[in-house]
C-alpha positions in Angstrom: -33.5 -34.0 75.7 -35.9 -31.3 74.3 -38.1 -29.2 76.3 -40.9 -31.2 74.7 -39.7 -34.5 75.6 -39.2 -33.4 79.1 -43.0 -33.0 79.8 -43.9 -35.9 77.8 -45.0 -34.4 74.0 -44.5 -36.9 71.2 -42.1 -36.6 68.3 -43.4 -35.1 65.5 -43.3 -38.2 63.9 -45.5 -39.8 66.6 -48.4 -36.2 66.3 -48.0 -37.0 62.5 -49.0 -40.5 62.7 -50.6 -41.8 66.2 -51.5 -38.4 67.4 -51.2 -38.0 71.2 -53.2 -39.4 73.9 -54.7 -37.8 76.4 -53.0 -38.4 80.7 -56.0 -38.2 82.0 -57.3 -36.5 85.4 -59.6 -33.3 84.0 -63.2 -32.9 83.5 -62.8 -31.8 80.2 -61.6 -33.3 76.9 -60.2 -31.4 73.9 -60.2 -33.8 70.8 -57.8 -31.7 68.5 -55.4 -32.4 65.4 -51.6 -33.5 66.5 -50.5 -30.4 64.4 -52.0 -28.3 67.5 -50.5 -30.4 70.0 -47.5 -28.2 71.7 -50.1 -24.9 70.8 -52.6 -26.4 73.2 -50.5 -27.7 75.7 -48.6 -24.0 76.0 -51.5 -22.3 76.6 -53.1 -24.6 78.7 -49.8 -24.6 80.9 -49.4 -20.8 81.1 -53.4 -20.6 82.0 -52.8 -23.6 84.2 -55.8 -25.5 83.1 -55.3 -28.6 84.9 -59.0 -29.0 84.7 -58.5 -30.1 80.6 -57.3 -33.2 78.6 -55.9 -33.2 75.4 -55.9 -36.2 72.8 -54.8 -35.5 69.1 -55.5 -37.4 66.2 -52.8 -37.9 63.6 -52.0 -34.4 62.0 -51.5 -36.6 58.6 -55.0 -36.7 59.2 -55.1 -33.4 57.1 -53.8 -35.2 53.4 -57.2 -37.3 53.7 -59.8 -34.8 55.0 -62.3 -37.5 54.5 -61.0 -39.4 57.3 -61.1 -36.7 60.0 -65.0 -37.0 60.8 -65.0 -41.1 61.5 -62.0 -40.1 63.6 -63.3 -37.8 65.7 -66.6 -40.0 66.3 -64.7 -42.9 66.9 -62.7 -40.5 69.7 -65.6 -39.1 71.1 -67.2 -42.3 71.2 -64.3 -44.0 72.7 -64.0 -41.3 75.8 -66.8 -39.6 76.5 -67.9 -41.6 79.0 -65.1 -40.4 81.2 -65.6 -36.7 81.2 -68.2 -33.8 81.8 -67.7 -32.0 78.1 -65.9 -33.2 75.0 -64.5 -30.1 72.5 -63.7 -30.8 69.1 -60.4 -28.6 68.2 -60.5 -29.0 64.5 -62.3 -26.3 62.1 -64.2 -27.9 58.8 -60.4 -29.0 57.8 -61.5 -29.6 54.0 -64.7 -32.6 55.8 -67.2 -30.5 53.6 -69.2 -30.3 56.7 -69.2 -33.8 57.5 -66.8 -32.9 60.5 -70.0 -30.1 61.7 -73.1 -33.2 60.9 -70.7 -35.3 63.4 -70.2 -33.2 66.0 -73.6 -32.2 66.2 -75.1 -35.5 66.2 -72.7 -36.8 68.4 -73.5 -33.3 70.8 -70.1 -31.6 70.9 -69.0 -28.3 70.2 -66.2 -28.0 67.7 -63.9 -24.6 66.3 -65.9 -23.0 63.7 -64.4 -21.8 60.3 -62.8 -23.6 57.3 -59.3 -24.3 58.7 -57.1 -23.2 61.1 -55.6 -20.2 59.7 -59.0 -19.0 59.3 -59.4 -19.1 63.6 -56.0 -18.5 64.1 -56.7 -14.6 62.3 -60.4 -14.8 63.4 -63.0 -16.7 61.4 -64.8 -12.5 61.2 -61.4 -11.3 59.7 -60.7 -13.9 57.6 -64.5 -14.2 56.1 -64.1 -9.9 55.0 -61.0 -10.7 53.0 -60.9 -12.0 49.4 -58.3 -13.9 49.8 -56.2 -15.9 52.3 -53.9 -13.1 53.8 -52.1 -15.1 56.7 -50.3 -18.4 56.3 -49.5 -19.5 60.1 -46.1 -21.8 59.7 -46.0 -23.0 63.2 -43.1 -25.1 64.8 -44.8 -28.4 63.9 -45.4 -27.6 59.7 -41.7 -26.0 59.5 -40.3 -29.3 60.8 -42.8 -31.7 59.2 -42.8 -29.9 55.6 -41.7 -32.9 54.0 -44.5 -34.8 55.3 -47.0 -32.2 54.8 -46.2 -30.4 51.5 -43.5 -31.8 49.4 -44.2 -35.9 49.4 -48.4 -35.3 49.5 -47.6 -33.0 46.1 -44.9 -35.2 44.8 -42.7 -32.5 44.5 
């Protein structure tokens, strides 16, 4: 049994498809993308912010960026009613700003910046460079390559 399993994260294959739903209990929720999943849930455990939720949307989300925004407002729409704030954990993600007109009619914060290598360096850093100068390969993308990279560019 993995360390993950143990505290109750999803396979990958569940974040790349269902996503992750949130236990419940806080006053907050954080609406992110299953690629972020172990990410949040470290830093929320070392920080212990027991005061949080997490629910992630299908990472595969990413290979049609025009489905993120109906997503996240049907998420938001769906569980709002049971917490204080709502936070939207995705950056623009390739939505052309159709992520940004949602969140802002539907009166939640999200991550600004393009994507999340951009706030992973610092949307400030990122912006004064010319060209993309950090790729972040994260635990979830080295393990879900396949799904990510080689089948969406039929490689």
């Amino acid at each position: 049994m993995t360390a993950e399993v143990a505290r109750g994260l999803p396979d990958d294959d569940t974040l790349t498809a269902r996503g992750l739903a949130e236990s419940g209990g806080g006053r907050i929720l954080l609406i992110a993308c299953g690629a972020l999943a172990r990410e949040i849930l470290d830093l929320s455990a070392a920080n212990g912010w027991s005061h949080m939720d997490l629910t992630c949307l299908p990472a595969n989300l990413h290979n049609r960026p025009d489905k993120i925004a109906p997503a996240v407002r049907e998420a938001v729409l769906a569980k709002r009613e049971n917490y204080a704030s709502v936070y939207v954990v995705y950056a623009d993600c390739g939505t052309g700003g159709d992520l940004a007109r949602v969140c802002a009619e539907l009166g939640v914060e999200m991550v600004r910046g393009p994507h999340c290598y951009a706030f992973f360096e610092g949307n400030e850093t990122f912006a004064a460079r010319d060209e993309c100068t950090a790729f972040y390969l994260t635990d979830f993308l080295v393990r879900q390559f396949d799904a990510f990279v080689i089948k969406p560019l039929g490689l």
